[in-house]
C-alpha positions in Angstrom: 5.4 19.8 -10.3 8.1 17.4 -11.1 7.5 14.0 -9.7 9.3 10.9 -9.2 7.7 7.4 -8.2 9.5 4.3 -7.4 7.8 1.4 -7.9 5.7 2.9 -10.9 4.8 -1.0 -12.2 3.6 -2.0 -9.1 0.0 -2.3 -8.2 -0.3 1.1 -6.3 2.3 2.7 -8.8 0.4 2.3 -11.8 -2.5 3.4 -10.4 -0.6 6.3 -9.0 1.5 7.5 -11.8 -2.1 7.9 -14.1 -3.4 10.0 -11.1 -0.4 12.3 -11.7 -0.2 11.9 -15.1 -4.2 13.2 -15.5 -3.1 16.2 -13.0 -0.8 17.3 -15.5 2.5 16.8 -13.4 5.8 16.1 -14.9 6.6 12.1 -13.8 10.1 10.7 -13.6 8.5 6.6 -13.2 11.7 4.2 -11.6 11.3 0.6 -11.6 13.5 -2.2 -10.8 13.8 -4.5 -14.3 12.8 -3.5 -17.6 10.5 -6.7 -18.2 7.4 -5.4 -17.1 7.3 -2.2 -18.6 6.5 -4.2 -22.0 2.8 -4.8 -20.0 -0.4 -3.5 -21.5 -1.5 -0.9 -17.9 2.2 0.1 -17.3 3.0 1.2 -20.8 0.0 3.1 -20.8 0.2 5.1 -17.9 3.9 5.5 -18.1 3.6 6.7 -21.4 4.3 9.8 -20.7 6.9 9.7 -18.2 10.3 9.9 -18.3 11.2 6.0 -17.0 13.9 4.9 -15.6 15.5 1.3 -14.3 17.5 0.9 -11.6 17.5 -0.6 -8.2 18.1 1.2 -5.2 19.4 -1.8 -2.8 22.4 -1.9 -5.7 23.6 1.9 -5.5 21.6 2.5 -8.6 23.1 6.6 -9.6 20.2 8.4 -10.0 21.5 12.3 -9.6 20.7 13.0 -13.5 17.5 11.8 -12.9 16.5 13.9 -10.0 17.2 16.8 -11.4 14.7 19.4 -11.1 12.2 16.8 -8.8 10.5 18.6 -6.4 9.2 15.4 -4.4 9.8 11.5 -4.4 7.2 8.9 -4.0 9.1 6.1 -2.5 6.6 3.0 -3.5 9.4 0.5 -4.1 10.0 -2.1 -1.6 10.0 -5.8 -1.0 7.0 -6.8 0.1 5.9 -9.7 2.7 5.9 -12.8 1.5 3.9 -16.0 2.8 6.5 -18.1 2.0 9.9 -16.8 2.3 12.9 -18.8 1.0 15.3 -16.2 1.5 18.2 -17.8 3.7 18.5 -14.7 6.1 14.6 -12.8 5.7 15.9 -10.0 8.0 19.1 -9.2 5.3 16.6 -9.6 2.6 14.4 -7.0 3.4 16.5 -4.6 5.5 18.9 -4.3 2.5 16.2 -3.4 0.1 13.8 -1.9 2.4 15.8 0.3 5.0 19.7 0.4 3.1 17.6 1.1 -0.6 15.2 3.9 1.1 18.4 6.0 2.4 20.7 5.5 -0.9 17.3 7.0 -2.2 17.0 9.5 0.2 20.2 11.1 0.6 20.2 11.1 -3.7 17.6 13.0 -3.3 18.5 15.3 -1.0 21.6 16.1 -2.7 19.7 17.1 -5.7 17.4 19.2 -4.2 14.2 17.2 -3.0 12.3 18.9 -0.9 9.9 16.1 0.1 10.2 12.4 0.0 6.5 10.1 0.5 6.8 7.0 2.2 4.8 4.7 1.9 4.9 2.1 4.8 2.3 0.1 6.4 -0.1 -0.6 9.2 1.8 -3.8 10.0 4.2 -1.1 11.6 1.7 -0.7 13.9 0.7 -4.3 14.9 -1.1 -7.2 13.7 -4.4 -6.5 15.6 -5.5 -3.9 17.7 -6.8 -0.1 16.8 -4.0 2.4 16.1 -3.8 5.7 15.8 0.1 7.6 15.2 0.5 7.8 18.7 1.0 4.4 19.5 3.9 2.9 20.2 5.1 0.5 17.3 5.0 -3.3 17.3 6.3 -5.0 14.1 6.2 -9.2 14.6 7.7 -9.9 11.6 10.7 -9.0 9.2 9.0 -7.1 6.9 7.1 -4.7 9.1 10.7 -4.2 11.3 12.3 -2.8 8.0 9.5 -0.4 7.3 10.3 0.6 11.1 13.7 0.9 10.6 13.4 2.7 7.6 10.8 5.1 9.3 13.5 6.2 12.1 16.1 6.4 9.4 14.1 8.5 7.2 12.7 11.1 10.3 16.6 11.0 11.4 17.7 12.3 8.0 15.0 14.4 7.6 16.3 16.1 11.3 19.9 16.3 9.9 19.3 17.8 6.4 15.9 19.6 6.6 13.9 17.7 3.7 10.6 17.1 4.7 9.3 13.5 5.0 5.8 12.5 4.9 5.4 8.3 6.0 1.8 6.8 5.3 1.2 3.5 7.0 -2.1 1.9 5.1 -3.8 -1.3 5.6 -4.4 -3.6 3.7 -5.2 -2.1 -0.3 -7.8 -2.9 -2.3 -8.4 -2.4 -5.6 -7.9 -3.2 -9.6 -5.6 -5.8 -10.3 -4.8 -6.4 -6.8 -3.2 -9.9 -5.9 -2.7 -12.2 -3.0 -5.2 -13.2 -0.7 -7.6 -10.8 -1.6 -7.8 -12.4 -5.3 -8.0 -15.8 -3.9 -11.0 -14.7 -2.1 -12.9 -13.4 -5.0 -11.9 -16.5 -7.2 -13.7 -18.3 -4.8 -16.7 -16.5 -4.8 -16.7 -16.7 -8.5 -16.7 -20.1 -8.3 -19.0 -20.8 -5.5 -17.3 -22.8 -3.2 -18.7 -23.1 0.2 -16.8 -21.0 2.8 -17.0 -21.3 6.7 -16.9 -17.8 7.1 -20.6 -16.9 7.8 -20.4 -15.4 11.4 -17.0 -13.6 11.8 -18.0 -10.4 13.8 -14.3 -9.3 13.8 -13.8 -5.5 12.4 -11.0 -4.9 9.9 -9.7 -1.2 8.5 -9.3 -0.9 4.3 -7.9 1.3 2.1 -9.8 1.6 -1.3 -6.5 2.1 -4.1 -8.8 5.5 -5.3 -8.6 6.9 -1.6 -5.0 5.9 -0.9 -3.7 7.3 -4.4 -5.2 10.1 -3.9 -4.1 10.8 -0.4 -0.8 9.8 -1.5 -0.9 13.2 -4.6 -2.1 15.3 -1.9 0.9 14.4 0.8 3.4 14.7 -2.4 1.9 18.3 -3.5 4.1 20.5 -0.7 2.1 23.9 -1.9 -1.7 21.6 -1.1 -0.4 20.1 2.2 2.3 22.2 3.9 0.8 20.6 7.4 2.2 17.5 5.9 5.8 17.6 6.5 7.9 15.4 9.0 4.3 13.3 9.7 3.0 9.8 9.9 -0.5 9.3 8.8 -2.7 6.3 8.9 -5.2 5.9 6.3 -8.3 3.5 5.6 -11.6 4.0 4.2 -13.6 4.9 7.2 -15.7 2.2 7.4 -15.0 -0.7 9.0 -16.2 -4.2 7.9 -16.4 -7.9 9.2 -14.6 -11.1 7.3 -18.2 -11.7 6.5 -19.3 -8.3 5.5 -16.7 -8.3 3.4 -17.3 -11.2 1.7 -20.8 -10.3 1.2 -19.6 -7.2 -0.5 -17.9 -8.9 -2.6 -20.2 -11.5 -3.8 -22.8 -8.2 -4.5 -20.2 -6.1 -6.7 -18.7 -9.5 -9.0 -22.8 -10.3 -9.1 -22.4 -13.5 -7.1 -23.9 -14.7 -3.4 -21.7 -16.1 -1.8 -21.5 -19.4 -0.2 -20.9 -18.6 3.3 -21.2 -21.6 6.4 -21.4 -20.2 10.0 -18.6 -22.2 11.5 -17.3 -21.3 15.5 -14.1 -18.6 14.7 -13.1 -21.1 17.9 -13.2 -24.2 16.2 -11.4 -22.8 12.7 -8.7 -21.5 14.6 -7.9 -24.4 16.5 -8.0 -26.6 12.9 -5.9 -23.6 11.4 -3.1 -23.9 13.9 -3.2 -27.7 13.4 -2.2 -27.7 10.0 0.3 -24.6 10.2 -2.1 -22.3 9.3 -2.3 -19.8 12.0 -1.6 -16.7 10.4 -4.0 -16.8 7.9 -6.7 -17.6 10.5 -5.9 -14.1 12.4 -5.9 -12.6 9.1 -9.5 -13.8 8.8 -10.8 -13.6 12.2 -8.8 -11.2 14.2 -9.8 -6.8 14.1 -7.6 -4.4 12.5 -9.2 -1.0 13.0 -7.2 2.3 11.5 -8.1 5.9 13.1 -7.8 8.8 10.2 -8.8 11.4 11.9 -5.5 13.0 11.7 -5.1 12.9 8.1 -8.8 14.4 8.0 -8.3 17.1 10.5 -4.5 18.1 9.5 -5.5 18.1 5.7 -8.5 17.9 5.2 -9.0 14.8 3.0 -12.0 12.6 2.8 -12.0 9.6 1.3 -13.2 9.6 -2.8 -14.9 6.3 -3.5 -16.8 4.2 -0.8 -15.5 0.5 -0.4 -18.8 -0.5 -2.3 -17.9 2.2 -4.9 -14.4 0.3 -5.4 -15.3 -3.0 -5.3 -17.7 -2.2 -8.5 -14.6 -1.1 -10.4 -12.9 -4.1 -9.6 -15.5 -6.1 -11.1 -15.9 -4.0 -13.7 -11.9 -4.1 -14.6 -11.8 -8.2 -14.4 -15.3 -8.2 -16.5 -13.0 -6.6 -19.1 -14.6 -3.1 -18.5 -13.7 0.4 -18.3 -12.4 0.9 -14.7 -11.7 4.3 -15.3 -8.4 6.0 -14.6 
């Protein structure tokens, strides 16, 4: 199959575009600027793609490239930030995320694609809670109302021009070279600093990068998953875990206990809201829980590495290891 994948330097897209490389498919890898490409990962597995640079919120053309794709892997997107200095958020991310998926689409579509993959997010969903893709949708913030508007865009262009759109909404990812608060938390096991995290007994939904890659191949192969046109899946790894499980996972795979303090989730909310700091708190101490049974039952996937499983190649990659492909 021909493939194209937006977003190929990112953290999923990297990992993604050496999946389909190491299946043998023909890849077509867009990203935004050409500045990254120069890095070590991305020129490796885009090595033997065909790359191209562009960005979609600015018109980019992208008809000669398309040619002969049978499906797109829409990775690209602006991604929620912590601290936003954008003057008008909402603009921000509804021209890249919502006006930057249809200028995509409807190039595709013109050249033929028959499927385009999605790939939203759980925040879609809610910020706490267990989903499942019947319930209603409840984005809080800018971000996750873009990948909503882009959702109903995408399904209502899909019901005008009969290509087939697949929209995966995952939790939070996990993986090698991941970033952001999930870094920050196994720096500071690394370094042993005391964390008053001992006794959360919250439940949060992950998505090991292995699983979600390969979930992601499946949903873009139309002859392997037929049952997956025109529908939203939710993904994780299938077994849920506690702040504090998590952390203890953590500390096991990078070969380092650690430091946990059982503090009242009460008390550390109250001192998180005091100094502006709420959000992370229900990051920390509120349940997320994901039900996959429909991407199980409809296609048949099962997850192909076990959260310990990942974390091992995580450690293994920073160690300066083989992770693997």
């Amino acid at each position: 199959m021909k493939i194209m994948v937006t977003g190929a330097n990112g953290f999923v897209g990297r990992s993604l575009c050496a999946h389909l490389r190491a299946a043998n498919h023909q890849l077509v890898a867009m990203v935004r600027t050409p500045a990254s490409l120069a890095e070590a990962p991305v020129a490796h597995n885009l090595a033997l793609a065909e790359v191209i640079v562009g960005d979609l919120a600015d018109g980019a053309p992208l008809q000669a490239s398309l040619s002969g794709v049978d499906t797109v892997i829409h990775l690209a997107a602006r991604v929620h930030i912590m601290r936003d200095d954008s003057p008008d958020p909402m603009a921000a991310f509804h021209k890249i995320n919502v006006d930057g998926t249809m200028h995509l689409a409807k190039q595709a579509h013109q050249a033929g694609v028959r499927r385009l993959v999605f790939l939203s997010s759980i925040k879609v969903n809610g910020e706490s809670g267990h989903f499942t893709e019947t319930d209603n949708p409840a984005p809080t913030d800018a971000y996750a109302l873009s990948k909503w508007q882009a959702e109903q865009a995408l399904k209502e262009f899909s019901q005008q021009t009969g290509m087939e759109v697949v929209i995966i909404r995952p939790p939070l990812i996990y993986g090698p070279g991941v970033k952001g608060n999930f870094a920050s938390l196994i720096r500071l096991i690394q370094r042993g600093w005391p964390l008053p995290l001992g006794a959360v007994h919250n439940q949060r939904s992950l998505i090991a990068l292995d699983n979600l890659v390969g979930f992601i191949a499946l949903c873009a192969d139309r002859d392997r998953s037929p049952a997956a046109a025109n529908q939203t899946f939710l993904l994780s790894d299938g077994a849920d875990v506690s702040t504090t499980q998590l952390l203890q996972k953590l500390g096991q795979a990078y070969g380092k206990r650690p430091w946990l303090i059982p503090m009242p989730t009460g008390l550390m909310r109250l001192a998180a809201r005091l100094i502006g700091k709420k959000s992370v708190a229900d990051r920390l101490f509120d349940s997320l829980t994901v039900d996959s049974g429909k991407a199980q039952g409809l296609l048949a996937w099962r997850p192909v590495v076990t959260m310990d499983q990942q974390f091992a190649k995580m450690a293994m990659a920073d160690s300066g290891g083989d992770s693997g492909g």
